[in-house]
C-alpha positions in Angstrom: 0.0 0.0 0.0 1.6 3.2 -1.2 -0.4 6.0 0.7 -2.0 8.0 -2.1 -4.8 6.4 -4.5 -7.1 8.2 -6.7 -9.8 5.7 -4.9 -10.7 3.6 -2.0 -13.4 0.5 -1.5 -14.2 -0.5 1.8 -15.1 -4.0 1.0 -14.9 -6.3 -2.0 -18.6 -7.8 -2.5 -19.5 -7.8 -5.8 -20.9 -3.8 -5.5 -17.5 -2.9 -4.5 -15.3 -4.9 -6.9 -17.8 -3.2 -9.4 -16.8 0.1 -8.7 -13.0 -0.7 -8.3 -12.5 -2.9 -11.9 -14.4 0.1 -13.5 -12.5 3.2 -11.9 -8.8 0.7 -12.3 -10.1 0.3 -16.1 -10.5 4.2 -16.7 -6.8 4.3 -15.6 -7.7 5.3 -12.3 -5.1 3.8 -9.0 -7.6 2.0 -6.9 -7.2 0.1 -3.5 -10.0 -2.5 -2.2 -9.4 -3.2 2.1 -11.4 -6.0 3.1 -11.8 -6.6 6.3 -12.3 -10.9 6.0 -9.6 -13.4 4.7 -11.4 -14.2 1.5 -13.1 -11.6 -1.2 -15.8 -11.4 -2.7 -18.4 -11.1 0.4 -21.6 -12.9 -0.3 -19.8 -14.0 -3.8 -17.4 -17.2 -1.8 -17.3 -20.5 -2.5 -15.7 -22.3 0.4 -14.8 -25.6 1.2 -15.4 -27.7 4.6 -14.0 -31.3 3.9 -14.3 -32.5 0.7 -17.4 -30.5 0.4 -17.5 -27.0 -1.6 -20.1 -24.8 -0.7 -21.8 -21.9 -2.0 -22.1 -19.1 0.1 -24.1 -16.6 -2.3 -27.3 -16.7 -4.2 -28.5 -19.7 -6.4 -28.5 -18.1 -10.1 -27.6 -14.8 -11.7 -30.5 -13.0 -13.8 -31.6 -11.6 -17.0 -28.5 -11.8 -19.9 -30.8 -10.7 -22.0 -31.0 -8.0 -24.5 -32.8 -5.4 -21.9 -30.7 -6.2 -18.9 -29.0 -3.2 -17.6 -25.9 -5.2 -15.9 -24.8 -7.2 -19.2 -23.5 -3.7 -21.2 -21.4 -3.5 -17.7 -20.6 -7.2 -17.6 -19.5 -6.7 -21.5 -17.3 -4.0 -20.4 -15.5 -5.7 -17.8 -14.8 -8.5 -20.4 -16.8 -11.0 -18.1 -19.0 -12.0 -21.1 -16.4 -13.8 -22.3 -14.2 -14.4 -19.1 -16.9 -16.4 -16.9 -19.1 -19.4 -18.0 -23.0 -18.6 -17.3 -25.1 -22.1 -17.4 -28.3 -21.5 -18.1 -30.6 -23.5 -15.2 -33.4 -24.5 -17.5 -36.7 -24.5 -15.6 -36.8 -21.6 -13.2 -39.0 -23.3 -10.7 -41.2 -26.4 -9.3 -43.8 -25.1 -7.1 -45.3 -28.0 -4.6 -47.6 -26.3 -2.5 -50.6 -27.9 -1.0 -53.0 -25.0 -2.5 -51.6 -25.9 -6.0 -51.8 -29.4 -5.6 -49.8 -31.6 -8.0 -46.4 -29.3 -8.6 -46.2 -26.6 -11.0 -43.4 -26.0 -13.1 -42.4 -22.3 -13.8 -40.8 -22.2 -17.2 -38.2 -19.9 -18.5 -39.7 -17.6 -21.2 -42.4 -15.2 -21.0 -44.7 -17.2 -23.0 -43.2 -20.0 -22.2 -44.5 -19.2 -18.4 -47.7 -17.6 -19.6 -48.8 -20.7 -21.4 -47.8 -22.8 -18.5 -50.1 -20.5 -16.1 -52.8 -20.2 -18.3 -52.9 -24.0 -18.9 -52.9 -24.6 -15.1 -55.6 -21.9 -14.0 -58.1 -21.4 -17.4 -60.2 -19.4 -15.5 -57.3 -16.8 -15.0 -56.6 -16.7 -17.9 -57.2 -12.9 -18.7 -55.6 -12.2 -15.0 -52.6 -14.2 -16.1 -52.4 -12.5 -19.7 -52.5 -8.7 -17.8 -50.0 -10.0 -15.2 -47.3 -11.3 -17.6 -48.1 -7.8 -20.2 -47.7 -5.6 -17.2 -44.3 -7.0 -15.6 -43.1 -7.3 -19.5 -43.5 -3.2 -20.6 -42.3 -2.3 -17.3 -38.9 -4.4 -18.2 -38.9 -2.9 -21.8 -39.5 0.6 -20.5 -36.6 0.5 -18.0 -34.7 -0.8 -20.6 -35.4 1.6 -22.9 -34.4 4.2 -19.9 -31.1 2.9 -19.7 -30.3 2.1 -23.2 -30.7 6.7 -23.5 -29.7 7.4 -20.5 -26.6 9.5 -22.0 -28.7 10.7 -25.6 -30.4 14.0 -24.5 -31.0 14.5 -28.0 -32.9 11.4 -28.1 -34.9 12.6 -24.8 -36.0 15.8 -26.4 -36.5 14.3 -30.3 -39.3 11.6 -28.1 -40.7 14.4 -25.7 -44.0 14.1 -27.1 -44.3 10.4 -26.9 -42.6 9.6 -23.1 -45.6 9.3 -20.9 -47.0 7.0 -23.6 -43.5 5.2 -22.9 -43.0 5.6 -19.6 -46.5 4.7 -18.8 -45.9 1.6 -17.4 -43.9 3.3 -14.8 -46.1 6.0 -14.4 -49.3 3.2 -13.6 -47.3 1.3 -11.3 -45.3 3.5 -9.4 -47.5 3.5 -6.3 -48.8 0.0 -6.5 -47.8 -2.7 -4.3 -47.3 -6.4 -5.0 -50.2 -7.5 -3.0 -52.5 -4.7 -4.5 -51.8 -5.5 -8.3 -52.0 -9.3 -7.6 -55.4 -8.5 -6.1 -56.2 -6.8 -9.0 -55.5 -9.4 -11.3 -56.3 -12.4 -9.7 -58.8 -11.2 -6.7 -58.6 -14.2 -4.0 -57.4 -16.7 -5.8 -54.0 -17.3 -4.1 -53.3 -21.0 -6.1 -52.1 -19.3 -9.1 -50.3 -16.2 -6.7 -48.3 -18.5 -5.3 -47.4 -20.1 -8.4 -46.3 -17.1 -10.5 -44.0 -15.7 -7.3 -42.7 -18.5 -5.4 -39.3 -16.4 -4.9 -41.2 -13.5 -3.3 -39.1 -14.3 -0.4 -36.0 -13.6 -3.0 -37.2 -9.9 -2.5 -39.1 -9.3 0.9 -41.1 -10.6 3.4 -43.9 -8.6 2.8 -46.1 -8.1 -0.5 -48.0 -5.4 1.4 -45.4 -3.2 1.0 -42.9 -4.1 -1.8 -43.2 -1.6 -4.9 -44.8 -3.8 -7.8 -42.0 -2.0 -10.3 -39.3 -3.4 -7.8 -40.4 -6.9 -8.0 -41.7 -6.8 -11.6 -38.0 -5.5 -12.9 -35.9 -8.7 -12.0 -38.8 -11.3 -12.0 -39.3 -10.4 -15.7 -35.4 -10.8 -15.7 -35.6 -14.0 -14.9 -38.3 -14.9 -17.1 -37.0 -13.3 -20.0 -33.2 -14.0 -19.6 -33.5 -16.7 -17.6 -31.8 -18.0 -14.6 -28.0 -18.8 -14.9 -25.5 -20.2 -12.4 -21.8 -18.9 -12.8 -19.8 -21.9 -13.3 -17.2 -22.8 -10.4 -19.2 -21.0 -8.3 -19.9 -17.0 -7.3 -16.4 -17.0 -6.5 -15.2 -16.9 -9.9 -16.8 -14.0 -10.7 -15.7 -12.3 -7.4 -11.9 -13.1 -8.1 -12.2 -12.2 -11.5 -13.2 -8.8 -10.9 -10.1 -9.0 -8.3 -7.7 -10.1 -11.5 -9.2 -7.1 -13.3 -8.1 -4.7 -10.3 -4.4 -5.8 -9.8 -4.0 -6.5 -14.0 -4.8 -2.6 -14.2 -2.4 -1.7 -11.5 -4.8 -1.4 -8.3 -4.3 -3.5 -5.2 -6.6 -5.7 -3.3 -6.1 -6.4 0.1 -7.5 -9.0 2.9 -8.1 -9.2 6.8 -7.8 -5.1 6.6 -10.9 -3.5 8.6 -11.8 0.0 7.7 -11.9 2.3 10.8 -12.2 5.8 9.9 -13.1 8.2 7.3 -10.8 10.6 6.3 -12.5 14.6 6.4 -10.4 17.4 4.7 -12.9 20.3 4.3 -16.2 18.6 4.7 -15.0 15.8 1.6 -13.6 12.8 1.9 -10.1 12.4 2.2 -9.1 8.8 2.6 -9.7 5.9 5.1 -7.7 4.7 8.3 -7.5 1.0 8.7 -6.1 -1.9 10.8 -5.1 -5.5 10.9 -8.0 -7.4 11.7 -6.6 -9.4 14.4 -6.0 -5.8 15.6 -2.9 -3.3 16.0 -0.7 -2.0 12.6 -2.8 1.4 12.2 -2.5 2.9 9.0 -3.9 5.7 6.4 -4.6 5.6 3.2 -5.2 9.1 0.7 -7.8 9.6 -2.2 -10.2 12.0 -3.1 -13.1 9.3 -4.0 -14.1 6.2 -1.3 -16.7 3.6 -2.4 -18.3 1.9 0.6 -19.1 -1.2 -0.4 -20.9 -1.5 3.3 -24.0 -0.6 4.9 -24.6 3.4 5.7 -24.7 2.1 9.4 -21.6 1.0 9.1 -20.4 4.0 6.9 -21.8 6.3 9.7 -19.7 5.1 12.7 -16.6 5.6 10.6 -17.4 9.1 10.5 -16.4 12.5 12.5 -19.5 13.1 14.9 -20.1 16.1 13.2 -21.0 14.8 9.7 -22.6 12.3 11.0 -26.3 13.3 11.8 -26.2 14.6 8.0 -25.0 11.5 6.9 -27.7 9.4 8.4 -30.5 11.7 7.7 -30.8 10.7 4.2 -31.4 6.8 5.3 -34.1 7.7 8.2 -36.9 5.3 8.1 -35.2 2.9 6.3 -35.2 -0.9 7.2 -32.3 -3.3 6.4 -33.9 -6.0 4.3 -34.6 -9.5 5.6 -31.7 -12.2 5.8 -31.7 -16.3 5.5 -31.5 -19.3 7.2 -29.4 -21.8 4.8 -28.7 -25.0 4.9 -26.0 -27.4 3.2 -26.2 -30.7 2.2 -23.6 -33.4 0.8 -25.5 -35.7 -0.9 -23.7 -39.4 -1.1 -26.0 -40.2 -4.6 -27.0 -37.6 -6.9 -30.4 -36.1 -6.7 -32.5 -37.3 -9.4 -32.2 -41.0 -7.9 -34.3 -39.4 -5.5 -36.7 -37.8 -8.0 -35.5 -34.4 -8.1 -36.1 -33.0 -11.6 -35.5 -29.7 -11.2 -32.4 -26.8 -10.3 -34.7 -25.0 -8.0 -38.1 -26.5 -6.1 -40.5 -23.9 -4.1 -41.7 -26.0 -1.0 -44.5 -24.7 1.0 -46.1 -25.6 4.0 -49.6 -26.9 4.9 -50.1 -23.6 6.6 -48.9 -21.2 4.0 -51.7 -20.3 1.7 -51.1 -16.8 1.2 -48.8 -14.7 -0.6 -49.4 -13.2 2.7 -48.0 -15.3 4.7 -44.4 -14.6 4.0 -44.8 -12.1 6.5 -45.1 -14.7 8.9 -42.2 -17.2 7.7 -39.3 -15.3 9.5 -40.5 -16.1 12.5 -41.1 -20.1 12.7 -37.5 -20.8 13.5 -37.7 -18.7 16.5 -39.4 -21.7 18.0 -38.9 -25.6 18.1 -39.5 -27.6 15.3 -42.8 -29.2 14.9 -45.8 -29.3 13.2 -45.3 -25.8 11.4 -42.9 -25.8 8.7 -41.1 -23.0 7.2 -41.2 -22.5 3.7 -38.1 -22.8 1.8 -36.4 -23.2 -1.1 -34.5 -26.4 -2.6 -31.5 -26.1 -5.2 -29.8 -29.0 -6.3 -26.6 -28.2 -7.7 -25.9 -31.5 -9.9 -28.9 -30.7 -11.9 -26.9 -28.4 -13.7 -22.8 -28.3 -14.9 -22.2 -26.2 -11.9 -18.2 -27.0 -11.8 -18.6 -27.9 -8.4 -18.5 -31.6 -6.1 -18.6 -33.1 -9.9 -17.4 -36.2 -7.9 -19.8 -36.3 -5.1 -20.5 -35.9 -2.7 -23.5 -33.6 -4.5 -24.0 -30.2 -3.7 -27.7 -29.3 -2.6 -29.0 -26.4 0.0 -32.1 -25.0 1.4 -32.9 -21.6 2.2 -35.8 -19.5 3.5 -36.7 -16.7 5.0 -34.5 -15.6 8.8 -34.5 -13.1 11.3 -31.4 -12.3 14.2 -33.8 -11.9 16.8 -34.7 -15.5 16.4 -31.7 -16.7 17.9 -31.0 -14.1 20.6 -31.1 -14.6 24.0 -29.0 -17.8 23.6 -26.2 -19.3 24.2 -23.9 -21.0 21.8 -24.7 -24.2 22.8 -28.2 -23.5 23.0 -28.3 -22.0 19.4 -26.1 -25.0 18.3 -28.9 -27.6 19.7 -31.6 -25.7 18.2 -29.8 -25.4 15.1 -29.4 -29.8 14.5 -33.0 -30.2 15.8 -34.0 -28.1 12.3 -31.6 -29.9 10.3 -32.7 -33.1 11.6 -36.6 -31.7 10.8 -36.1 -29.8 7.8 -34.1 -33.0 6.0 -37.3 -35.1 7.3 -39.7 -32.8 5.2 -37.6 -32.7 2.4 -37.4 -36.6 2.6 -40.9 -36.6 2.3 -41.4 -34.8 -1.0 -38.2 -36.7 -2.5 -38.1 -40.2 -0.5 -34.6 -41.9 0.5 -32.6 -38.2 0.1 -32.6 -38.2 3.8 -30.6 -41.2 3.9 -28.1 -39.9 1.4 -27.0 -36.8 3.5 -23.4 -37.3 3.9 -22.8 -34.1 5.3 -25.1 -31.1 6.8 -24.3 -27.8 8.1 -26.7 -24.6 8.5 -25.7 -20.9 8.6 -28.6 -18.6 10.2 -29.1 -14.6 10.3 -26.9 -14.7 13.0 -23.8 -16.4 10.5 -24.7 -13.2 7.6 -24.7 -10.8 9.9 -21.1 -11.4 11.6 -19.6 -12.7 8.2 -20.8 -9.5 5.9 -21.4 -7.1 9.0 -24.4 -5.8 7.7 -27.7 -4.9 10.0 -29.5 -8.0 10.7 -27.3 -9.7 8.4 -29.3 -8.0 5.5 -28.7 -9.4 2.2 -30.1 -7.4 0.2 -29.5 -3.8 1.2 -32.0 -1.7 2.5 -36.0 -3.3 2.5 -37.8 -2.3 -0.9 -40.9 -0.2 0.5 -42.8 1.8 -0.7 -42.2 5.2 0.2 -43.4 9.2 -0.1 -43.5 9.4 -3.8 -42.6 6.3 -5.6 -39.1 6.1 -4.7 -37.3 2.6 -3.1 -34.5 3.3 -4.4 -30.9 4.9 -2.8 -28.6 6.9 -4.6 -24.6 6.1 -4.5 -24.2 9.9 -3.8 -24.1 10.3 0.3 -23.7 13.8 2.3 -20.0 13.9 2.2 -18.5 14.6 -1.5 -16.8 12.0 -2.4 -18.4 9.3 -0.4 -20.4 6.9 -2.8 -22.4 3.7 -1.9 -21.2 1.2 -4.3 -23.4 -2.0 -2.6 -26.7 -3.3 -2.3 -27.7 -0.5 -0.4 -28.0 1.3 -3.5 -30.1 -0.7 -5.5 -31.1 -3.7 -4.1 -29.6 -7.3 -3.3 -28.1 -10.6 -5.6 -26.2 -10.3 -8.2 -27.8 -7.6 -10.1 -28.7 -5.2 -7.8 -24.7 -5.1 -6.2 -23.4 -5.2 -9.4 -25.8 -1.7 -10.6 -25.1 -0.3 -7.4 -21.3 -0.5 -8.0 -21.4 0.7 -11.6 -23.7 3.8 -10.5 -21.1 4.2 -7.9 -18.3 4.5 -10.2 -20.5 6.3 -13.1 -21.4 8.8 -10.3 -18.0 10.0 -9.0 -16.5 9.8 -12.9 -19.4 12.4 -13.7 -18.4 14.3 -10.8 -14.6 14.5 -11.4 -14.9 15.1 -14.8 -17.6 18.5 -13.9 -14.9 19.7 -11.2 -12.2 19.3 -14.0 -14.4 21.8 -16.5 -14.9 24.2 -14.0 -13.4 27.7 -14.8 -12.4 26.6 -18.1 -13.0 28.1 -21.1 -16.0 26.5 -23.0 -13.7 26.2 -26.4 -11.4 23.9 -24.4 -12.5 20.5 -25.0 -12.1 17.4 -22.6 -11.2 13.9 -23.7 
């Protein structure tokens, strides 16, 4: 670490690496601290025994020609750098409210016949539902693909709020009031067209229908992909792209300060993380690739009301229970079919009733299930346990106050009774699996929240609510010039929404040095 950098990232999750391989690629000297061993944050693949686990997300969105991360992904030469396999079906849905499972193609169509030939008498509902998400996607995309053409802006004046009018419809509505809408009562075919609400929130009451609609239609249109070999070649890639263009990456560094010279930021103080060798480190520009909480306490006391102003009222999103599995046989001797299988419980016949899913594994296991998802990895050439034993994991919805007020070895008893119960239900809907776990280990709330120190162990940035005017979204700009998010606290959680967040990050503070370089001179001067 030489002292002086033209920009800092405190942390290297995939919004932060973002940020860095785009500022290191315009020639800029960047340096990433990260205050773990490994990079990458949620984006790690690790291995306990001779099992290799994935820590992040199950599948990457979108690809497609509208999907406002592939230009970046392009850019970064990850296109051609990373392997995406496509999953193939994006979902079984077994559900007692459905009855015999439903399978959730990839396509638009594809899915809308699929629907239609599952609930004929929603059809219309089903036809509005898929229409609606679809413009909203194009519009976006349309939005993004001019972003930088004012000429194009101004030539299509006339014509926007016939184009934006998807936006415009939707930009109050919920998820629970346009699935009312469309399908009144009839939660069969709700839960069959959403079974990864929980991918989003908790709560359809208050999610903003354009923030689910934008990367369900994703998935629908470009599909669902896994990166091959894991997140964690797409994490360490971007970390190839940052040292190959000169910047440094550095581990088991934890970010202690912010830097103030004039009101702006001025660089970042840092430590070992087993503690002691203080240092500082110079630049104009920092991208926190953390939570504003965490932001905040790095901060002078003075800018710090300022700073945490703009975030008032809003609530860290939820987090997951997850669990691992070794399989000794692969799945389909088991009658697995599918990448990805929605299970829900007797109980859960709601779209509703996500609310209340957070909160069964505050108690002991028994008759009241949560629901969850299953993913199993051999379905698919995911590069990893080609050998066995067989990736598979289940995840649902988690919260840390289920697991305070315990100690560790109560939390570690409660934790094997819900292995023990969860592997049960998941032996009854694929008989014999049970028998074939080889090895098990579960991470909770608890596990996120100390291993990517974010509130809660939020995985997805701040909650999408709906809020005074429309807006759910953050902006990377904070208080203090020079201080960007660059994380899912900008524009929401998985793969997509870090990597946007990091490329507004570094789009942002680019636009702003290149206004401060144009000021005072003379307007014949031009700027390459």
């Amino acid at each position: 670490m030489s002292g002086r950098y033209d920009a800092i990232v405190i942390g290297s999750g995939l919004g932060g690496l973002t940020a860095a391989a785009l500022y290191a690629r315009a020639g800029r000297k960047v340096l990433v601290l990260e205050r773990n061993a490994s990079f990458g944050g949620a984006a790690t693949v690790y291995r306990h025994g001779p099992l290799s686990i994935e820590a992040s997300l199950h599948e990457i969105d979108g690809l497609d020609a509208h999907d406002a991360k592939f230009p970046i992904l392009r850019a970064l030469g990850l296109d051609r750098d990373i392997t995406f396999v496509d999953v193939g079906d994006l979902f079984e849905v077994r559900s007692p409210v459905i009855g015999e499972p439903f399978v959730l193609p990839h396509g638009i169509e594809a899915a809308r016949t699929a629907a239609k030939q599952r609930f004929p008498l929603q059809a219309k509902g089903i036809d509005g539902y898929f229409d609606r998400i679809q413009a909203i996607h194009e519009a976006v995309g349309m939005m993004v693909e001019h972003q930088d053409d004012r000429g194009w802006w101004l030539w299509h004046a006339p014509t926007l709020p016939w184009r934006l009018w998807p936006l415009i419809r939707d930009r109050h509505a919920t998820v629970s009031q346009v699935f009312q809408r469309l399908f009144g009562d009839d939660e069969g075919v709700k839960l069959a067209v959403a079974p990864n609400l929980g991918y989003y929130t908790d709560d359809p009451d208050t999610m903003p229908f354009i923030a689910y609609a934008l990367p369900q239609t994703s998935y629908l249109v470009g599909g669902g992909h896994y990166i091959q070999g894991g997140s964690q070649a797409l994490s360490g890639r971007l970390v190839a792209i940052i040292r190959e263009a000169g910047g440094e990456v550095v581990a088991s560094r934890e970010a202690d300060r912010l830097l103030l010279e004039g009101g702006r930021v001025a660089g970042v103080g840092h430590h070992a993380r087993d503690g002691g060798d203080g240092r500082q480190e110079f630049a104009p520009v920092v991208f926190g690739n953390a939570a504003p909480s965490v932001l905040a306490e790095m901060l002078p006391a003075e800018p710090r009301d300022g700073f945490v102003a703009r975030y008032e009222g809003r609530r860290p999103s939820l987090s997951l229970w997850t669990i691992s599995l070794g399989l000794g046989r692969p799945s389909r001797e088991f009658g697995v079919r599918r990448y990805s299988t929605s299970i829900m419980p007797s109980w859960f016949t709601t779209l509703r009733h996500n609310r209340d899913a957070a909160a069964v594994l505050a108690g002991e296991p028994g008759a009241r299930m949560p629901p969850y998802l299953f993913v199993a990895y051999d379905q698919i050439r995911s590069g990893l346990n080609e050998g066995g034993p067989y990736l598979a994991s289940l995840c649902g919805i988690d919260r840390v106050e289920n697991w305070s007020g315990l100690g560790a070895e109560d939390k570690q008893a409660r934790k094997e009774r819900w292995l023990a119960r969860l592997i049960a239900d998941l032996d009854g809907h694929f008989p014999g699996i049970g028998d074939a776990v080889v090895q098990r280990e579960m991470a909770t709330a608890e596990t996120y929240q100390r291993f990517l120190n974010t509130p809660g162990g939020a995985l997805y940035g701040f909650s999408p609510e709906a809020r005074p005017g429309g807006g759910f979204m953050a902006v990377p700009e904070t208080s203090v010039p020079g201080l960007y998010l660059a994380s899912a606290f900008t524009l929401g959680g998985g793969y997509t929404g870090a990597i946007l967040g990091g490329a507004w990050a570094a789009r942002s503070a680019m636009k702003a040095e290149s206004e401060a370089l144009t000021t005072g001179l003379p307007e014949a001067v031009p700027l390459i």
